[in-house]
C-alpha positions in Angstrom: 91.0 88.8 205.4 93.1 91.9 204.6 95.3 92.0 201.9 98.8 91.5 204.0 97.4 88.7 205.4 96.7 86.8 202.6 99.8 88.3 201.2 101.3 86.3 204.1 99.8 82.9 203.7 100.7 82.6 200.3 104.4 83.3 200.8 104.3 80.8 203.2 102.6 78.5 200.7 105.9 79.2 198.5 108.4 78.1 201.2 106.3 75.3 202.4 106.1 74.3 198.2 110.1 75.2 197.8 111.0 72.5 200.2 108.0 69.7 199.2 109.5 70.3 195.2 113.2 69.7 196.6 112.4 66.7 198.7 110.1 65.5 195.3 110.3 63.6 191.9 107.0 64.4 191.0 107.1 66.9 187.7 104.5 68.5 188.7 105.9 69.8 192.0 107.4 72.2 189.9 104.4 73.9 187.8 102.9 74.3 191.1 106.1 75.6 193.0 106.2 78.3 189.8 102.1 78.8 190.0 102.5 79.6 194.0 106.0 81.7 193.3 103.9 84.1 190.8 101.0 84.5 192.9 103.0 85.3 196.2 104.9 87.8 194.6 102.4 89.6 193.0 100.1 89.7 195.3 103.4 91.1 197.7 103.7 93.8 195.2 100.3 95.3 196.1 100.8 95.5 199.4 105.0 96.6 199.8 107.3 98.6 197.5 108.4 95.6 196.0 109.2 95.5 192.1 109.7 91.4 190.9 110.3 93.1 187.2 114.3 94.1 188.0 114.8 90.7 189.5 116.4 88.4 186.9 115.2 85.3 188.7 111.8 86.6 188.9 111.8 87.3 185.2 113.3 84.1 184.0 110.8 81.4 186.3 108.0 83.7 185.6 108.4 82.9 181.3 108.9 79.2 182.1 105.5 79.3 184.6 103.9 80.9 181.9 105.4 78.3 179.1 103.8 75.8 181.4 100.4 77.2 181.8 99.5 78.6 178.6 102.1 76.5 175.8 103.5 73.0 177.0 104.5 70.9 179.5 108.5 71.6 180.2 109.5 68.0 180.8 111.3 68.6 184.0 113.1 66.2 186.0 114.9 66.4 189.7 118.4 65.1 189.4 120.5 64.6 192.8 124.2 64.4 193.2 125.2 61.2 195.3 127.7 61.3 198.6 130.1 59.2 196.5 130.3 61.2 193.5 131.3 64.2 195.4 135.4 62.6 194.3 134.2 63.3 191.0 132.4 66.6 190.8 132.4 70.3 192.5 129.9 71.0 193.4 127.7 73.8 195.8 124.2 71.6 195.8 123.3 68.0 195.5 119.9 68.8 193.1 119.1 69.9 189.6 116.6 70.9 188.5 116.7 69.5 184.6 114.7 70.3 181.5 115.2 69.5 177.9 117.9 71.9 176.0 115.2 72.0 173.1 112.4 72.6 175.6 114.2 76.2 176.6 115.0 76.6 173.6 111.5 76.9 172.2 110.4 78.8 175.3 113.2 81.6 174.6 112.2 81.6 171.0 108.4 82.2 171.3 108.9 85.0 174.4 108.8 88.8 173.0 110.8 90.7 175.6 114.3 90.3 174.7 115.4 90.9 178.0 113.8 88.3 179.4 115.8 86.0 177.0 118.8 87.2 178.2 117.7 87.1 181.9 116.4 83.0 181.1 119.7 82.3 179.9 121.5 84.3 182.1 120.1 82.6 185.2 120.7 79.1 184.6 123.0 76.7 183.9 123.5 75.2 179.8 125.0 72.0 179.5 124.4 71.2 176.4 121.7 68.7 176.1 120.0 69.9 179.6 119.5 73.3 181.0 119.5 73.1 185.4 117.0 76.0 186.2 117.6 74.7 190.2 120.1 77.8 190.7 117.2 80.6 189.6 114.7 78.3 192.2 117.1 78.8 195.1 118.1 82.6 195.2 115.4 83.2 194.1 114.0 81.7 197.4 116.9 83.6 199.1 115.6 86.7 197.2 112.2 85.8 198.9 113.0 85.7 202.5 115.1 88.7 202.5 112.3 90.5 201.1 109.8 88.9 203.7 112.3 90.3 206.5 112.7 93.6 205.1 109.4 94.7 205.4 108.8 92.9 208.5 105.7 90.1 207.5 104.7 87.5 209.9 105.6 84.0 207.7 104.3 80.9 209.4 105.1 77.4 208.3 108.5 74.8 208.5 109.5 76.0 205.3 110.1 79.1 206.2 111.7 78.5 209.5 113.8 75.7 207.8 115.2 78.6 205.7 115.7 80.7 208.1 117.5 78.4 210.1 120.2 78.0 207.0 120.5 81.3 206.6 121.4 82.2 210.1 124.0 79.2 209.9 125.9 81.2 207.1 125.5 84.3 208.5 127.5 83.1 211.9 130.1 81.1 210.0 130.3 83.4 206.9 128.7 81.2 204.4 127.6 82.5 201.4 123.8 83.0 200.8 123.5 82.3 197.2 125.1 80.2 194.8 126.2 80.0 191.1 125.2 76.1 190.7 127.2 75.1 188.4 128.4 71.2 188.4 132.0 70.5 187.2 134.2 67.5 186.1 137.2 67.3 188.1 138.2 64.9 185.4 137.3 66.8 182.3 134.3 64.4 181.4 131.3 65.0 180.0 128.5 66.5 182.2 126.1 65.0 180.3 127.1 61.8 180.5 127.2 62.0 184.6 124.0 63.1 184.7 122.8 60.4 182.3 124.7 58.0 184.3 125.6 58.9 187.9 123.1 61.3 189.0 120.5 59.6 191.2 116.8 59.8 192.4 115.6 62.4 194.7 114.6 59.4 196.7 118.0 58.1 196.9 119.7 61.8 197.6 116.8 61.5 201.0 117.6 58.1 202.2 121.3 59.6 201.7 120.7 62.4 204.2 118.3 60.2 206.4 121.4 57.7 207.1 123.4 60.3 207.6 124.4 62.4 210.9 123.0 65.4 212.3 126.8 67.4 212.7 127.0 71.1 214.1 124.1 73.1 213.5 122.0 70.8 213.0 123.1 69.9 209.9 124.0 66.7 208.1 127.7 65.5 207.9 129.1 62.6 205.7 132.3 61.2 205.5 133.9 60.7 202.1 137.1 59.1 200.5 138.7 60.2 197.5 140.3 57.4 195.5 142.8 59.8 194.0 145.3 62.6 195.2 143.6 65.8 194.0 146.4 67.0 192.7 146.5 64.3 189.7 142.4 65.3 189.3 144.2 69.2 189.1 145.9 67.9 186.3 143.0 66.4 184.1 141.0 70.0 184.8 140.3 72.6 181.8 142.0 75.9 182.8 138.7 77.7 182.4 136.9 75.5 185.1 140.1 75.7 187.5 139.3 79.5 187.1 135.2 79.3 187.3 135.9 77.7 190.9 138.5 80.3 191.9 136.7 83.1 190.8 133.9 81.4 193.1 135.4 81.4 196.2 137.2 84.8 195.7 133.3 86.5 194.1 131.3 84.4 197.5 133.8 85.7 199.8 134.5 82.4 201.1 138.2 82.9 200.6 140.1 86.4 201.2 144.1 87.0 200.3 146.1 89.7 201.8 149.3 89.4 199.6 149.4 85.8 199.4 148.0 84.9 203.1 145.0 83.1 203.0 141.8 83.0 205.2 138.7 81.4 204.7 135.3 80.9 206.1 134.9 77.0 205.6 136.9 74.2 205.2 138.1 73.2 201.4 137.4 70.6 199.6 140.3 68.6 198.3 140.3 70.3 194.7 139.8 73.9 195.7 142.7 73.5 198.3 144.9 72.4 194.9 143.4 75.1 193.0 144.0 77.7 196.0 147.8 76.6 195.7 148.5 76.9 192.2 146.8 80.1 192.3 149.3 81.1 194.9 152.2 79.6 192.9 151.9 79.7 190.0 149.2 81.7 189.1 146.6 80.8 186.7 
């Protein structure tokens, strides 16, 4: 087997992994998923111009992989975000991928390169009792593919093609390829306790999507109801989150503004259609 090829198989190992670790609950879907991420890459660094030591991501998954393998186990858990609690949260995801605050902790103290402590803590999201590393897991997937199609390799597998297929979704309707991840209150609460609480099962989040619609493009549509106007959920909001998800529409080009017109490339959600309009009226 030349080295391409096998270069080849074990990317599509990764994808096929990616999508069996988000469809999983099983911890250990996640040292493997890391285990199969390092190979593939490196062994697509011997055969392209490819350098995974810029990439942030990379750097980041690559200390936790190695944490794993050669230290401790990181007491991961996969966290979904029910249909129902969408009148709660905003979010861009339904999963998380949670570990321990004091299990990154120890990981960044004990690594040497001090950029890669920035890069760990740069890439994922701090709650305060749990660190979500599921934002570094995706673009760093999206980092992936684009790399696969760059140089043009032959990537077999439904993993692959199922990515492939999402990506060319928000390429025709101007979605956004990567995301920020972050999960906020719309009522100020404690993301701790939601995720304590109110998060559910991977298991649950599936038979969420199996019960639910195939819409346009093949992908699923729900219906849901908001208890509240959003405007009086606008009100309970910290400044600094109204801004995060402004900032996040503006930064992901999903909304433009010439003057004060407005376009944008998907529909809003309740909350970002208040936040749009007291950006537009009152500033914020």
């Amino acid at each position: 087997m030349t080295p391409i090829k096998s270069c080849e198989l074990e990317l599509s190992r990764f994808f096929n992994r990616y999508y069996k670790y988000c469809a999983s609950s099983d911890a250990d879907d996640l040292k493997d998923l890391l285990s199969v991420m390092c190979s593939a890459c490196e062994k697509l660094e011997k055969v392209k111009a490819v350098n995974f030591g810029k990439n942030k991501r990379y750097r980041a998954l690559k200390a936790l992989r190695n944490f794993a393998t050669h230290e401790s186990e990181l007491l991961n858990s996969a966290k979904a975000i029910s249909v129902v609690s969408v009148k709660m949260i905003h979010a861009e995801v339904q999963l998380m991928s949670l570990l321990p605050l004091e299990v990154v902790d120890y990981a960044i103290r004990n690594l040497k390169s001090k950029q890669t402590k920035k890069y760990l803590k740069e890439v994922t999201i701090n709650y305060g009792r749990y660190v979500d590393i599921y934002p570094a897991l995706f673009n760093f997937t999206v980092d992936l593919y684009f790399e696969v199609i760059k140089h043009k390799l032959n990537i077999e597998g439904s993993g692959f093609e199922e990515l492939k297929n999402s990506i060319n979704y928000e390429k025709v309707n101007g979605f956004p390829h990567y995301i920020s991840g972050k999960v906020i209150m719309l009522d100020g609460s404690d993301v701790n306790n939601f995720i304590e609480t109110q998060a559910v099962s991977i298991e649950h989040k599936n038979l969420e999507f199996a019960e639910a619609p195939i819409g346009e493009g093949g992908l699923y549509s729900f219906v849901t109801a908001y208890d509240a106007m959003p405007f009086d959920e606008g009100r309970k909001m910290e400044k600094e989150d109204k801004s995060y998800i402004l900032n996040l529409l503006i930064d992901s080009g999903v909304v433009t503004f010439n003057c004060k017109e407005l376009s944008a490339t998907r529909p809003l959600s309740p909350i970002e259609a208040v936040i749009i309009y007291e950006y537009l009226n009152d500033g914020l």
